[in-house]
C-alpha positions as CSV (number, residue, x, y, z in Angstrom):
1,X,18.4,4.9,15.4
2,X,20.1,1.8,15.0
3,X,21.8,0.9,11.9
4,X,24.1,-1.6,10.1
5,X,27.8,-1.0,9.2
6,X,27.0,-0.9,6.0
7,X,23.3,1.2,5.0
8,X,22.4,1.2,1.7
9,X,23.6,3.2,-0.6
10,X,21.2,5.1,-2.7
11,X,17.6,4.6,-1.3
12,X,16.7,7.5,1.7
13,X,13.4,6.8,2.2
14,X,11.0,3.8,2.4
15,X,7.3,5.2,2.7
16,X,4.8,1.9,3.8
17,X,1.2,2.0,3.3
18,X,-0.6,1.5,6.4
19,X,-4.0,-0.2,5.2
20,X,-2.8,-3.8,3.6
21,X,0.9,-3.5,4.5
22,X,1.7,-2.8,8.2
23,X,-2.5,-3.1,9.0
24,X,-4.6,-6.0,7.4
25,X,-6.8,-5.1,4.5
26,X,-10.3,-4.4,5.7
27,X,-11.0,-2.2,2.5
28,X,-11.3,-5.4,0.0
29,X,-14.2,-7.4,1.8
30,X,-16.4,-4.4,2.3
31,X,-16.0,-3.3,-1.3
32,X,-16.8,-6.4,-2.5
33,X,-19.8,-6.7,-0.5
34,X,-21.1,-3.4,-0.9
35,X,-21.0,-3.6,-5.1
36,X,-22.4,-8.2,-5.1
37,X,-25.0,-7.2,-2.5
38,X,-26.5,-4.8,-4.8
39,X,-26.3,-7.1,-7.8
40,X,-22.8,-5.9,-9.5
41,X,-20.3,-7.8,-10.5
42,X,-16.6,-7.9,-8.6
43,X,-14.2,-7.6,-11.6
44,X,-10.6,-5.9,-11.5
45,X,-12.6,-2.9,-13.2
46,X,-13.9,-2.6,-9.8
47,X,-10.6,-2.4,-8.2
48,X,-8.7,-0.2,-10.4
49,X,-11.5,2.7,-10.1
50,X,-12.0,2.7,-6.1
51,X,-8.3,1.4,-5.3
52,X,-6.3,4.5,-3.6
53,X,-8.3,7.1,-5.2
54,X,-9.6,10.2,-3.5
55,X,-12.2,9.5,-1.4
56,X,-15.0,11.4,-3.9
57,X,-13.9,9.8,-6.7
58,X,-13.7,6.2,-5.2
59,X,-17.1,6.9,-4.0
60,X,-18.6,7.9,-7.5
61,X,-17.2,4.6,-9.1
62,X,-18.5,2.6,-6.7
63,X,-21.7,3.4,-6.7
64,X,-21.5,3.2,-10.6
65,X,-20.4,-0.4,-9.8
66,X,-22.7,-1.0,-7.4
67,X,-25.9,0.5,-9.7
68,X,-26.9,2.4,-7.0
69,X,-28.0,6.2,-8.2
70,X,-26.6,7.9,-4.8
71,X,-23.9,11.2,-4.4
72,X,-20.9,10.2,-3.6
73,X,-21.5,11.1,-0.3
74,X,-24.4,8.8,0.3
75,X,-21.8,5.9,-1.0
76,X,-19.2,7.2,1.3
77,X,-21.5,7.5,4.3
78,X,-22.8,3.8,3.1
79,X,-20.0,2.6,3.0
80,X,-18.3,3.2,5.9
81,X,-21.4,1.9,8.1
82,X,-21.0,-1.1,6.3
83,X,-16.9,-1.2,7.0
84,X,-17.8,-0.4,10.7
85,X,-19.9,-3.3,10.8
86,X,-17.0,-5.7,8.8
87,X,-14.5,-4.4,11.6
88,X,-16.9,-5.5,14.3
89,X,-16.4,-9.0,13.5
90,X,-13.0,-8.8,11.9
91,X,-11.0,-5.9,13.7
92,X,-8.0,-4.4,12.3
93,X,-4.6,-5.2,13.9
94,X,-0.9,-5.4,12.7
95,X,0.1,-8.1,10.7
96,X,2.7,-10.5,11.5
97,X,6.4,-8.7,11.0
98,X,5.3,-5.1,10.8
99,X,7.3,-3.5,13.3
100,X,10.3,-5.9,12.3
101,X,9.9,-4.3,8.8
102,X,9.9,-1.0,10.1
103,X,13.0,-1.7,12.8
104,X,14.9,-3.5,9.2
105,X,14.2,-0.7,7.2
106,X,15.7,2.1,9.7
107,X,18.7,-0.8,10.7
108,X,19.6,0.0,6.8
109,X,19.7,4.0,7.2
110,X,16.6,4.3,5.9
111,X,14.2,6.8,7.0
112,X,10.2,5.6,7.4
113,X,7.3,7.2,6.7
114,X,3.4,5.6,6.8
115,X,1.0,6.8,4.7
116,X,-3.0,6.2,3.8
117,X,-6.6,7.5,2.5
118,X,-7.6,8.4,5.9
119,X,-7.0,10.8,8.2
120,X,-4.0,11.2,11.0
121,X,-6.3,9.8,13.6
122,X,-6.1,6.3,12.1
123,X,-2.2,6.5,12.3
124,X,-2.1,7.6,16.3
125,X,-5.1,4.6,17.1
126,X,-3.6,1.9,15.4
127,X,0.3,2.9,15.1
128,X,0.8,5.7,17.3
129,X,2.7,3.2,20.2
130,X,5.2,2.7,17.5
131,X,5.7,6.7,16.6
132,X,9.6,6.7,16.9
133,X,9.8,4.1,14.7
134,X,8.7,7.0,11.4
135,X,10.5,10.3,10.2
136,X,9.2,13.3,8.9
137,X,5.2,13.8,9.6
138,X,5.3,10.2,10.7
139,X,2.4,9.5,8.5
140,X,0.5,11.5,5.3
141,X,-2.8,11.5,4.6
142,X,-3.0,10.9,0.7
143,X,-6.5,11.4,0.2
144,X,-6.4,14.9,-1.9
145,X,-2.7,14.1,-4.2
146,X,-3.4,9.9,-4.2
147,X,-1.9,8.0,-5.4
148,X,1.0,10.6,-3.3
149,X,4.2,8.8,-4.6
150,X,5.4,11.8,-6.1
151,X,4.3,14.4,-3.1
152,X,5.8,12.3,-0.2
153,X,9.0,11.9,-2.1
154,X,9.7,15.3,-3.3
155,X,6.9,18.0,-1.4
156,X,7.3,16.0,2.3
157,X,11.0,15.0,2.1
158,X,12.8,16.7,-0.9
159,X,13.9,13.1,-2.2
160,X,14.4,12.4,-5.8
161,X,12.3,10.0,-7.2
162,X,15.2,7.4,-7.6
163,X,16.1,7.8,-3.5
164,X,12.6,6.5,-2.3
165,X,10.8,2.7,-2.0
166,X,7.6,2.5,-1.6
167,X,5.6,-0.4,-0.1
168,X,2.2,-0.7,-0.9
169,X,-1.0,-3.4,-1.7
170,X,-2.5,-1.6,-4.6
171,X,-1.3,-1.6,-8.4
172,X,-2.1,2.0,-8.9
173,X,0.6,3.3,-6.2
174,X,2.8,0.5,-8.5
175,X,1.9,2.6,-11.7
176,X,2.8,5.7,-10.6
177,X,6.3,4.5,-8.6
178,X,6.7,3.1,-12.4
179,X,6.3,6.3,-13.8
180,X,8.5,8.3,-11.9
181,X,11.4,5.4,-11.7
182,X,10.8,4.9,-7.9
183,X,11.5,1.8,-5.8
184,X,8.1,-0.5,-5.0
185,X,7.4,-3.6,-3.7
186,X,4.1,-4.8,-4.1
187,X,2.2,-6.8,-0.8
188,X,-1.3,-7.6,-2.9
189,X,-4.2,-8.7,-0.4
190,X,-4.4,-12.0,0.5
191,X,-8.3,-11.5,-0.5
192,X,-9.8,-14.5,-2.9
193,X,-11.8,-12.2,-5.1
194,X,-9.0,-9.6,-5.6
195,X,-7.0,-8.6,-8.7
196,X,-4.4,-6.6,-7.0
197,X,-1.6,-9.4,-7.7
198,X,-2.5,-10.0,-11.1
199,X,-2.4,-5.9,-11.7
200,X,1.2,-5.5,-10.3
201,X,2.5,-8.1,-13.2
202,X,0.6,-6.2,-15.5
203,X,2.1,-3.0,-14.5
204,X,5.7,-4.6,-14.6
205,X,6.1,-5.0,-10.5
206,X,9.2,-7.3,-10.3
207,X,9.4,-8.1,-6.4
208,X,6.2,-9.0,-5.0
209,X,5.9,-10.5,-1.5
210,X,3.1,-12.5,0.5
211,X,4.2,-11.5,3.4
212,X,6.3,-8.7,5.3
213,X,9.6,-11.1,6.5
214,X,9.7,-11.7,2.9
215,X,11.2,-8.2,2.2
216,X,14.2,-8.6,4.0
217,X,17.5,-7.5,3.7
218,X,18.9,-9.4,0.5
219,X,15.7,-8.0,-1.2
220,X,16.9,-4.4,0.0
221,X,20.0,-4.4,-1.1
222,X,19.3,-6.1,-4.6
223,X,16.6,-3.1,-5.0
224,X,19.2,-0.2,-3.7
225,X,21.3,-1.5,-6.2
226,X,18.8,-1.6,-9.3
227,X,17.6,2.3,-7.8
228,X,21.8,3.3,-7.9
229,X,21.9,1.6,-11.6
230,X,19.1,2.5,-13.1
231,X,17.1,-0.6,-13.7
232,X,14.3,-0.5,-11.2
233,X,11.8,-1.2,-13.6
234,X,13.9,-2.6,-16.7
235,X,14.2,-6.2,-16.2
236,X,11.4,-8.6,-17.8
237,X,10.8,-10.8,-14.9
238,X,8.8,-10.8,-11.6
239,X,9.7,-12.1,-8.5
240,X,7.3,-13.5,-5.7
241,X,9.1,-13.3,-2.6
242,X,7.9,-16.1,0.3
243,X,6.2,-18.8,0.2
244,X,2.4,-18.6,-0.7
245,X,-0.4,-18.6,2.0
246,X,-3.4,-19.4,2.8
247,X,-5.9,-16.9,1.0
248,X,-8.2,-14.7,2.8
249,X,-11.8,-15.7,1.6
250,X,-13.7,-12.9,3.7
């Protein structure tokens, strides 16, 4: 692995999401079709029950959102027709600088792991090309411990919670990286109807980016230093990181 002469020192591990960070967000539009099809209304309610929750448990809020009087099984089977259907006309792919992220991140000694709701298979289809670019499992499968910030950290690598960064789209995995005192940066959707951006400020996110070249290496280091100090999650402000883009209206 190739590194700089001088890796930071005191974050070991960044862990990315793969489903809005490295991947674009096909999770968002479906959603928000499946619940305004059926009459319900799209609020960030919506978003902070279904957002990185186990898949059960997403599924049950949903179709509470949606007013649909299914099991969670019917929403999940539902669902995913409908996501198939989205990816059809709008098919996943990498987004522009996530394999540099991954190549920056490991250039400053840090060791990468992906993780995500679904299963390893996901991982090998869409990421599996870039394999020796990840540590450890190469990717976990959150689904049954989400949000996972504290399992990948401690259970996967034996981390503190000080020695990890995570990067993720979804205020909840923000919350709990809060809780704990680990590193996050926060990559909201660029999705018009979505709240995720306005749930990170709420839950104290200081570095938000709009895209991945955005979290580059002065943004690193100014994090490994607040993680050594102590002040992750202690100063007032938030930073947006990168220039604003177009949004997504799917």
């Amino acid at each position: 692995m190739t590194r700089t002469a001088d890796p930071l020192r005191h974050l070991r591990l960044a862990a990315v999401n793969i489903d809005g960070v490295l991947l674009n967000d096909t999770f968002s539009p479906v959603i928000h079709q499946f619940v305004t099809s059926r009459g319900g209304r799209y609020t960030a309610d919506v978003e902070s029950a279904v957002f990185s929750q186990p898949r059960l448990v997403a599924a049950r809020a949903l179709g509470a959102m949606a007013g649909v009087p299914w099991t969670p099984e019917k929403v999940l089977e539902v669902y995913f027709e409908e996501r198939a259907a989205y990816l059809e006309q709008h098919p996943l792919h990498l987004l522009d600088g996530a394999v540099e992220l991954l190549r920056r991140l490991r250039a400053l000694g840090l060791r990468t792991v992906c993780y995500g709701g679904l299963d390893a298979g996901h991982f090998q289809r869409h990421l599996g090309e870039f394999a020796d670019l990840f540590d450890g499992p190469g990717y976990v499968c959150t689904n049954d411990f989400r949000p996972g910030v504290h399992e990948i950290v401690t259970d996967v690598f034996g981390l503190d919670h000080d020695q990890a960064l995570f990067i993720d789209d979804v205020a909840r995995v923000a919350e709990a990286a809060r809780s704990l005192g680990t590193a996050f940066i926060g990559h909201p959707p660029h999705f018009a109807h979505g709240f995720q951006g306005e749930l990170m400020r709420a839950a104290g996110v200081r570095h938000i980016v709009d895209s991945l070249p955005a979290i580059d290496e002065p943004l690193l280091r100014a994090l490994d230093a607040e993680a050594a100090t102590g002040t992750l999650w202690t100063s007032p402000a938030t930073t947006t990181h990168g220039t604003e883009g177009p949004r997504d209206d799917r």
